[in-house]
DRENLO-869738 format. One record per atom (N, C-alpha, C, O): x, y, z. Coordinates in steps of 0.1 Angstrom, whole numbers, plus 5000, padded with zeros to 4 digits. Layout:
# DRENLO-869738
XYZ
...
END
This chain:
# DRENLO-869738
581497025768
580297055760
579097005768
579096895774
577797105768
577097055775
575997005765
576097065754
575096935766
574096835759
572896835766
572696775777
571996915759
570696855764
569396725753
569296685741
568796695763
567796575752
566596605757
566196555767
566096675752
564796745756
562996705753
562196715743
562896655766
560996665767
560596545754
559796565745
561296415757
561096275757
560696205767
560596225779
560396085760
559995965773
560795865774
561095775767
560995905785
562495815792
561795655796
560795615801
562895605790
562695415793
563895415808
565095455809
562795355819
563495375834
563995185834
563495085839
564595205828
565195035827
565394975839
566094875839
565095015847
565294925860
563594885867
563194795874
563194995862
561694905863
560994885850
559994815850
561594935839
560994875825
559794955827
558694895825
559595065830
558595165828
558695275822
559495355827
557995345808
558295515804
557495625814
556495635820
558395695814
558595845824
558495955813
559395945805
557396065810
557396085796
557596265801
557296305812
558196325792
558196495795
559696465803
559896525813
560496405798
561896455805
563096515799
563096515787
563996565804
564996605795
566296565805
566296585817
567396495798
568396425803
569496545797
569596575785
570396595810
571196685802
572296645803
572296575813
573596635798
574596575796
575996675798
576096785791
576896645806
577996735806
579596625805
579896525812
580196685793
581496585790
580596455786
579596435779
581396385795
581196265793
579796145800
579496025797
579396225809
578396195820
577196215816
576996265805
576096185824
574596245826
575096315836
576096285842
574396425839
574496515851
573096555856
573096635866
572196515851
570996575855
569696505843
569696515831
568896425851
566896475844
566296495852
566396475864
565296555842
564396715847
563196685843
563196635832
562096695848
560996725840
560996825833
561596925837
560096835819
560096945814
561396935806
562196845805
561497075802
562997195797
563597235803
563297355806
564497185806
566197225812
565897355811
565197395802
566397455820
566697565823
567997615820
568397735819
568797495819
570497475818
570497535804
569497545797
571997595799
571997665783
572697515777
573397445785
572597505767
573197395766
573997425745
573697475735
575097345749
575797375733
574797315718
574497335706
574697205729
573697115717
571897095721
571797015730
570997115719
570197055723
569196965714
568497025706
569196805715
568496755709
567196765713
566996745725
565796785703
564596755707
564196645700
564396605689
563496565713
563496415715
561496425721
560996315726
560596545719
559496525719
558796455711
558696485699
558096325718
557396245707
557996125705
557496025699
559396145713
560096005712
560195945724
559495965734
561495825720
561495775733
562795785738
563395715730
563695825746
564895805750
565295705761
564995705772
566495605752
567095485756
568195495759
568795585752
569195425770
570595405771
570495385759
569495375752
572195375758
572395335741
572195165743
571995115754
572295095732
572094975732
573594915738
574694965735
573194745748
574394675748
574794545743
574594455752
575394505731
575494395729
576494285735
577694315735
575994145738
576594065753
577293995743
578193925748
577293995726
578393885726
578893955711
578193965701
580294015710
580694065697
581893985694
582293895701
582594025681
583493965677
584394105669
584094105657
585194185671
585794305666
587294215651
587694225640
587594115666
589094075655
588493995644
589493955638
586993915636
586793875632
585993945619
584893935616
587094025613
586894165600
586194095584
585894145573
586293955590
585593925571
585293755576
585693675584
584093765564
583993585570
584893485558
584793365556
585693555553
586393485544
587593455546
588493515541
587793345555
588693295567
590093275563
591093305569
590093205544
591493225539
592193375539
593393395540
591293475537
591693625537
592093635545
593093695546
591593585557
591693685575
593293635576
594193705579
593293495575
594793445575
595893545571
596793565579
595793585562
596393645557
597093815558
598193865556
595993875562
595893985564
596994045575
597393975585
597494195571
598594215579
597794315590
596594345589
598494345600
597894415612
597094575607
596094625612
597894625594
597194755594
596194705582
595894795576
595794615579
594094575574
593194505580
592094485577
593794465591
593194425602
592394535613
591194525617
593394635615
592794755618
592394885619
592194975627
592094845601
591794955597
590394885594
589394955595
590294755589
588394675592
588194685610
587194645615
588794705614
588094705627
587394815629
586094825630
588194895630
587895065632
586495055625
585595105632
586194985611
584995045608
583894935610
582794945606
584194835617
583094785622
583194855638
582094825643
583594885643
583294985658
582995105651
583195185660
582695165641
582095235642
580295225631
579295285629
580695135629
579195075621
578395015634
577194985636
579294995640
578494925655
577695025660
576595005666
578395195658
577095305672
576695375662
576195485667
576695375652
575895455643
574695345643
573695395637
574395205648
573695105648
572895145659
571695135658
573495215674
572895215686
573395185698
572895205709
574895095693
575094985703
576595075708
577695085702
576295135721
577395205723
578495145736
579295205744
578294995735
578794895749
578594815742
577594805736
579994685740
580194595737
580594495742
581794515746
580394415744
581194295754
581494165745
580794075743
582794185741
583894145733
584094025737
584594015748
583793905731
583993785739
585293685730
585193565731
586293745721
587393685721
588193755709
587793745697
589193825710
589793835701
590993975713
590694035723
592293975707
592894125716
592794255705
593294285695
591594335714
591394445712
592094555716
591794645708
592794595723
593794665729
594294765724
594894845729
593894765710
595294835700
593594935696
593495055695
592694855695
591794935686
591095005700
590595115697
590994975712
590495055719
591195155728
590695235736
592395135725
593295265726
592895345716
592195455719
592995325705
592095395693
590995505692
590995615687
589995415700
588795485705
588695615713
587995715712
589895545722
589795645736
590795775732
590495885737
591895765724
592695855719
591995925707
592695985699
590495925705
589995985690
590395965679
590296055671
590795835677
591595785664
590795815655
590695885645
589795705661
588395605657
587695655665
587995715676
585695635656
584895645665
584495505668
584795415659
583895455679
583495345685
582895285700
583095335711
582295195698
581695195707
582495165721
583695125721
581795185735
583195115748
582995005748
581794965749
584094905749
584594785745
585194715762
586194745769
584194615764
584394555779
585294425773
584594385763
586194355774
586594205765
587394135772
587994165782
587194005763
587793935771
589093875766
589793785770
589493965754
590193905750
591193775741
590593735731
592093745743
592493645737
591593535742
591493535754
590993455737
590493315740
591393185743
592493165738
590693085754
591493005752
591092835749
590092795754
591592775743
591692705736
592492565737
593792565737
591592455736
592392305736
593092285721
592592355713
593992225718
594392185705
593092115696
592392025701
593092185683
591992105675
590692195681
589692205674
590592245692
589092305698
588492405690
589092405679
587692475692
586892585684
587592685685
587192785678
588892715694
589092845693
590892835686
591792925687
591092705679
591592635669
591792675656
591492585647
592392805651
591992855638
593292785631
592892775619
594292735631
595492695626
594292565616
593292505619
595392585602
594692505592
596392425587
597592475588
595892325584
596892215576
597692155590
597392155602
598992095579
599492015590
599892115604
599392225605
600692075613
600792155622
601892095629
601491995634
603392135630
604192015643
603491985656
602492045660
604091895662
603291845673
604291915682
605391935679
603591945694
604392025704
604991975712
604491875717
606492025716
607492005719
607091935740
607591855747
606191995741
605391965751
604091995756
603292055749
603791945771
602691965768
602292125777
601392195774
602992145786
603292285788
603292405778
603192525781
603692365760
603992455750
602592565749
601592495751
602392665746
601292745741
601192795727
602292835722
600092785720
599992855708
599592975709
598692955717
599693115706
598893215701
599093285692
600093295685
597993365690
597493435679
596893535685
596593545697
596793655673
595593775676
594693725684
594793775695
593593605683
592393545683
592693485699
592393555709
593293355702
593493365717
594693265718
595593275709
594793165730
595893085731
595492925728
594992885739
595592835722
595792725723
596692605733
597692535729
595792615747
596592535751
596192385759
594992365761
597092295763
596492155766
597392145779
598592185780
596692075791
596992055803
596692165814
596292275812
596992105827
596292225838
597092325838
596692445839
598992275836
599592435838
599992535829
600592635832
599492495816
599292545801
597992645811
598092745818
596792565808
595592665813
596192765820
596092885817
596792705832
596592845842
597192925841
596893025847
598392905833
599692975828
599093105819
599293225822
598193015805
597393085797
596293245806
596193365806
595693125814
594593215821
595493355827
594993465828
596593325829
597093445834
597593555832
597693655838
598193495817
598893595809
597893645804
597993765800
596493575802
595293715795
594493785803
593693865799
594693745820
594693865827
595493995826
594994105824
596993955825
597294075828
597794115817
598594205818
597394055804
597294145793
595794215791
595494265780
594994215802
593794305804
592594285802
591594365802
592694115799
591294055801
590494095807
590794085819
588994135805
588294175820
587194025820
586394005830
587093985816
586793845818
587293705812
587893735802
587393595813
587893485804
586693415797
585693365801
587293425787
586293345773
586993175772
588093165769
586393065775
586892925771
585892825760
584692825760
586692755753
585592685743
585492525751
586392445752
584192515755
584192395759
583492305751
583392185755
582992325739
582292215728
582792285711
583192395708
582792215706
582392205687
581992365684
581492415695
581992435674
581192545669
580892505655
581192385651
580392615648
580292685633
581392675629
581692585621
582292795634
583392825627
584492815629
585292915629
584892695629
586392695632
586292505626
585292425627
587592485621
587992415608
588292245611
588392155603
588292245626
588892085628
587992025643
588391935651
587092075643
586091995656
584691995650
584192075642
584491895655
582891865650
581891915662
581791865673
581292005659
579892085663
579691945678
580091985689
579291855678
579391815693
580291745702
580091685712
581591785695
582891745704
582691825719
582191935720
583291745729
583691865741
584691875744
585491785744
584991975748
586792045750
586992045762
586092055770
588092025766
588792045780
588691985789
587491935789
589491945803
588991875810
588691945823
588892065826
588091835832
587391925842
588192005848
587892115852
589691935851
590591975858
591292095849
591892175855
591192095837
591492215829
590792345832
591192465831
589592285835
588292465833
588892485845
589492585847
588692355856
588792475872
590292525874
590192605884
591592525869
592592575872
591892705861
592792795862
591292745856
591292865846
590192955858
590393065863
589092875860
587892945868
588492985882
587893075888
589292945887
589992985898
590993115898
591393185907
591193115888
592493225884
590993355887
590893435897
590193335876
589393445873
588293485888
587893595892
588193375893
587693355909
589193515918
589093615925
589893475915
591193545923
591093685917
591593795921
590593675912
590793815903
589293885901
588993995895
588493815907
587293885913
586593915895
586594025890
586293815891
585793855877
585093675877
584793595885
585093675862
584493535860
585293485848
586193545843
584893345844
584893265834
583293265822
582093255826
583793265809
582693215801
582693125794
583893105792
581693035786
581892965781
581492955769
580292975769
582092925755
581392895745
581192725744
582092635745
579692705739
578992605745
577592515740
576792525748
577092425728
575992455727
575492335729
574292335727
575992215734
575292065740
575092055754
575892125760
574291975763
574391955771
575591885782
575791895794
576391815771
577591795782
578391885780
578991915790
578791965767
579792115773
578992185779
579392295781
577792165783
577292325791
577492255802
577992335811
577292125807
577392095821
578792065827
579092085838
579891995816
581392005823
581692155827
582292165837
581392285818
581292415822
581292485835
582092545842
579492435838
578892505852
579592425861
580092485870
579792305860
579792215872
581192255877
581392225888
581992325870
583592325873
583692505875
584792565876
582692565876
583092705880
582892815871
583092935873
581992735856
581992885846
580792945852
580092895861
580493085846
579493145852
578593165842
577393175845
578893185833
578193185819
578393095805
579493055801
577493085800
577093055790
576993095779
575793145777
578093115764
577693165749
576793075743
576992955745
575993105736
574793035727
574192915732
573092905725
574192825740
573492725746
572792645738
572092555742
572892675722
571592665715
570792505717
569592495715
571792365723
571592275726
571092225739
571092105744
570392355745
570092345761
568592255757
567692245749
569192185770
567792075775
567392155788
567792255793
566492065793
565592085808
566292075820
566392145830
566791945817
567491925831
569092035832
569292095843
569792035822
570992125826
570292275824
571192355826
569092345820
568292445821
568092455838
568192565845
567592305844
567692365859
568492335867
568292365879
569892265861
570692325869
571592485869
571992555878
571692485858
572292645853
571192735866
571892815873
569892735869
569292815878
569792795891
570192895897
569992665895
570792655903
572292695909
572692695920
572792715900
574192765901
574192915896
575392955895
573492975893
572893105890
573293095875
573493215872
573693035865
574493085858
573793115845
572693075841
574593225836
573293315830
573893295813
575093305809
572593255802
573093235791
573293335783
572893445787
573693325772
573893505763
573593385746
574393305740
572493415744
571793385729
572593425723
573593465728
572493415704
573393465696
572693445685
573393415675
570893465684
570693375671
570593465658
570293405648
570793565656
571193635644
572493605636
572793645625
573293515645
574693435639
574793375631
575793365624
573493295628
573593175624
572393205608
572393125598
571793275609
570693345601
571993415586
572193385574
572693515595
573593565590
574693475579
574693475567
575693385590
575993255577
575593215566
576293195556
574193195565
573593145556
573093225548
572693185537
572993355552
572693475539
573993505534
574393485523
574693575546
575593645539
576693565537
577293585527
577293435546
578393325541
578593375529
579193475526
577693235517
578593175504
578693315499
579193305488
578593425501
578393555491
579993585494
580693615485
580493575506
581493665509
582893575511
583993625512
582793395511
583793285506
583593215525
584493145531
582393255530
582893175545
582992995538
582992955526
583092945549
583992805541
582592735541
581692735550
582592665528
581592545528
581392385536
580492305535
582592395544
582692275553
582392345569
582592275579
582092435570
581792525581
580292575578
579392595587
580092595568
578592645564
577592505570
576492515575
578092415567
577192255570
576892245580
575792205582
577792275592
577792245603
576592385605
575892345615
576192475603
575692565603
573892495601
572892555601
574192405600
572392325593
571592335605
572192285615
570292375607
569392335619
569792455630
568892515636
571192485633
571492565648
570692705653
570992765664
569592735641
569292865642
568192785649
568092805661
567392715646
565992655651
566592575664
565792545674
567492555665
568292465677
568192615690
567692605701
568592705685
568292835696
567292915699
566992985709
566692885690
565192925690
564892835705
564592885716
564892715703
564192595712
564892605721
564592515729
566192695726
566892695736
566392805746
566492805758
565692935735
565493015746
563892985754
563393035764
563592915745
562392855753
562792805766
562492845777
563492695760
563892635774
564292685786
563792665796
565492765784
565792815790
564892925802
564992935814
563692995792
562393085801
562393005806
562992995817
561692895800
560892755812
561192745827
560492745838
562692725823
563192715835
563792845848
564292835859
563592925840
564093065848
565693065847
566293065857
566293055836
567693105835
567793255832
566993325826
568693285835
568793435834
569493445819
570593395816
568593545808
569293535795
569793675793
569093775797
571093695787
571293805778
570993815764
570293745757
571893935758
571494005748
572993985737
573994055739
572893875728
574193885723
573993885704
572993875698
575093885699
574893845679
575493805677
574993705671
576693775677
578293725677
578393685661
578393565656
578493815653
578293815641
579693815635
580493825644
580093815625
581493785614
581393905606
580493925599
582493985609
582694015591
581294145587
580694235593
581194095577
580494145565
578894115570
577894155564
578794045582
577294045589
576994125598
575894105603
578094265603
577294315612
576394385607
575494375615
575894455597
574894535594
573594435597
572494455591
573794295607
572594265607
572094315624
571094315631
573194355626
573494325640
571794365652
571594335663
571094475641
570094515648
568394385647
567294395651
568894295642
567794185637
567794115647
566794055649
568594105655
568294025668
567094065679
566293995685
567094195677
565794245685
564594225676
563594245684
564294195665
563494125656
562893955660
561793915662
564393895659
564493765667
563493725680
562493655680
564093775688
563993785703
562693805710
562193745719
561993935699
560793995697
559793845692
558593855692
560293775690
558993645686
558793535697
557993445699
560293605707
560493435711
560193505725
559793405732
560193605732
560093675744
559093805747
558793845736
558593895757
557993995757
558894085755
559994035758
558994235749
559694325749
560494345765
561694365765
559694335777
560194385783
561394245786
562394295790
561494125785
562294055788
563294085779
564494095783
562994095768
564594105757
565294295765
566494315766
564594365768
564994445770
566094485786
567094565787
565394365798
566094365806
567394255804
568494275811
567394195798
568294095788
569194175783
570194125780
569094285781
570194375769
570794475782
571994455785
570194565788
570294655797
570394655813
570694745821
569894475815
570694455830
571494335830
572594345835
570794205823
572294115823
573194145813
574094075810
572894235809
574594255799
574994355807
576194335809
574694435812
575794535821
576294445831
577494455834
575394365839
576194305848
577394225846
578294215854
577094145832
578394095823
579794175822
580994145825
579194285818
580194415817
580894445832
581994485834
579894435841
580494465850
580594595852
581694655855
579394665851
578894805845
577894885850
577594985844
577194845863
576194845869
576294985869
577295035872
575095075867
575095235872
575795315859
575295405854
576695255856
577495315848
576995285829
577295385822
576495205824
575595185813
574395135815
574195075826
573495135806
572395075807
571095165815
569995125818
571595275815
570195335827
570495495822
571595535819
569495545822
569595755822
568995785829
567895835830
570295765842
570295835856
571395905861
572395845856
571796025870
573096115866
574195955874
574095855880
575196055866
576395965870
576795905861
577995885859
575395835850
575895715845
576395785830
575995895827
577495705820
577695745808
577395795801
576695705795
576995925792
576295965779
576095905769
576295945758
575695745773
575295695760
573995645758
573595555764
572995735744
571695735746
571495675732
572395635725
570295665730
569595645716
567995695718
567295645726
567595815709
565995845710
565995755696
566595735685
564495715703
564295595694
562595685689
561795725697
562295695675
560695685672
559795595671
558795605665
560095515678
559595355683
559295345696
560195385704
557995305701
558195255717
558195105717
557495015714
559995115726
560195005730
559794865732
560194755729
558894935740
557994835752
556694805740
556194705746
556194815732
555294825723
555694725707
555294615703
556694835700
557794785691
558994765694
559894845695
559194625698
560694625700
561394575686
562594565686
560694545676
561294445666
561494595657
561994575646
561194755661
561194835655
562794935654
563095035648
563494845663
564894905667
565594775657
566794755658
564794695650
566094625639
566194745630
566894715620
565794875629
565394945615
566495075620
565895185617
567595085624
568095215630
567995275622
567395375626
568195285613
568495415601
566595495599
566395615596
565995405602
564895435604
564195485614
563495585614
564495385627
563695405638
564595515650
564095555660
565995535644
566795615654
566995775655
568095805650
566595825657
566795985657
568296065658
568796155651
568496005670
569696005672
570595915683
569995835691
571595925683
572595875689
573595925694
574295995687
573995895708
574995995718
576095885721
575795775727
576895905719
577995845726
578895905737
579096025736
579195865745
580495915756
580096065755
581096145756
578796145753
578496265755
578396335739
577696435736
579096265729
578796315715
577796295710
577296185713
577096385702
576096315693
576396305679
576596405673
576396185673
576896115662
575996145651
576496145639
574196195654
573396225644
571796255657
570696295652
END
């Protein structure tokens, strides 16, 4: 099928400039051509996008697909086909939102993005990392009540969610099997979170010697390590040992703000996460001993992305929402919009998150070659960026992998 998007103004995301009177024509799955003007090309569909603005589609740097409800006794519970049959419809509430590139930062997706790609399901393309891994008791720790103590220390836990394990040849053992169960990057919890049931918000996880037998695996395999992270000593046992990134930071200071520039290493925000708990939590049964720890962290990231400008860290574009909060998922650009210029949240979404993705050329830009995934937006960007929290309003339409969805 061929697709035209006709006699819009193109957002050139690599210089953060509009190019106005273009038409981007699309064949299968690809861009194949912009034009000034009106395509000459006959085309099956042609959207008119005069007056608007045309965007890659959107990419968000930090999701959560296997986390279908925030009501954590439920999730327990739940058998594989309610599990993925809430997935399916949060990957597709996801690009009817805009966001047609996701970078999955823990959970095995495998099952639902075969899904996608066989026309099961509609959804967005899903870069991930997979099963997470995890110290005993750490954030990526979902096991509740008592628990036997393990037979050793070599033993592994897993789950959907990731592996729980303690020692270097646990890690590396771990690290490996979620390579070649198709990790394309590694997710590790090196401090406390929100949500998870037996660590306190500034515990730190792992040891040094733990991260680098994991960062080395992912070193070998020509990819990276990430970290979820929000004090200064899990962000700095992190960098110092080989991670390359940073989830939520929201606890960033000055001094590990310049070392992170130092070691290039780049953070991915999340503060719609935390906004979200506290609205939508008690409504939906998230836990009240998890809600607490939730006190202050939203103003804690606020003051992180400051910091972080200050110092020239390279930030992305992330929500890492639960459940029953993605319909917030477009408020982060609302967020972001108070604390940054448009064009920074924008290169934040559309260059370090593809580079995350590991996506360069191929999302994030409407230039041929790269994926048919667009969004005309009746908002300019660069002007209103806090105008793309409003999709239902501000979006015209939406293309996916060459479809258009509306």
């Amino acid at each position: 099928m061929i697709v035209t998007v006709s006699e819009g103004t193109v957002l050139d995301t690599e210089t953060m400039e509009l190019v106005e009177n273009q038409t981007v024509v699309i064949e299968a799955d690809r861009i194949v051509d912009v034009v000034d003007g009106r395509s000459s090309v006959e085309a099956d569909v042609d959207i008119d996008a005069s007056g608007q603005f045309i965007m890659p589609g959107f990419v968000d740097g930090h999701f959560h697909h296997w986390i279908v409800t925030m009501d954590f006794a439920r999730l327990s519970t739940m058998t594989a086909e309610e599990r993925g049959i809430m997935s399916a419809s949060l990957a597709e509430g996801t690009v009817r939102r805009g966001f047609t590139t996701i970078r999955d930062a823990g959970g095995d997706n495998r099952g639902l993005m075969r899904a996608i790609a066989n026309g099961a399901c509609t959804g967005p393309r899903i870069v991930q990392a997979g099963r997470i891994l995890s110290q005993t008791g750490g954030h990526g720790d979902f096991r509740t009540g008592d628990i036997p103590p393990a037979e050793c220390g070599c033993q592994m836990f897993h789950d959907h969610a990731g592996f729980v394990v303690d020692g270097v040849d646990a890690c590396r053992k771990a690290a490996r099997h979620a390579l070649r169960d198709g990790s394309q990057f590694i997710k590790i919890m090196t401090s406390g979170g929100v949500s998870s049931p037996s660590d306190p918000f500034d515990s730190v996880q792992f040891t040094a010697e733990e991260i680098r037998a994991i960062t080395v695996e992912t070193d070998h395999r020509h990819t990276y390590t990430t970290s979820h992270a929000y004090l200064p000593p899990s962000i700095q046992l992190a960098i110092e040992n080989g991670v390359q990134c940073i989830e939520h930071g929201n606890g960033l200071d000055a001094p590990t703000a310049k070392r992170m520039v130092e070691l290039g290493t780049i953070m991915v925000p999340t503060l719609i996460a935390y906004k979200a708990l506290n609205e939508v939590g008690p409504k939906v049964g998230f836990p009240a001993s998890m809600l607490a720890k939730n006190d202050g962290v939203f103003e804690m990231g606020q003051n992180a992305v400051e910091v972080a400008r200050t110092a020239g860290v390279e930030l992305g574009f992330g929500t890492d929402l639960l459940g029953e909060g993605h319909y917030l998922q477009n408020e982060e650009f609302a967020i972001r919009a108070n604390l940054e210029p448009a064009v920074a949240v924008l290169r934040s979404m559309y260059q370090t998150n593809v580079k995350l993705c590991q996506m360069q050329g191929e999302i994030g830009v409407v230039t041929p070659g790269a994926y048919a995934d667009l969004v005309v937006s009746r908002v300019n960007p660069l002007e209103d960026l806090a105008g793309l929290a409003e999709p239902d309003a501000n979006l015209s339409s939406i293309i996916v992998a060459g479809e258009p969805l509306r």
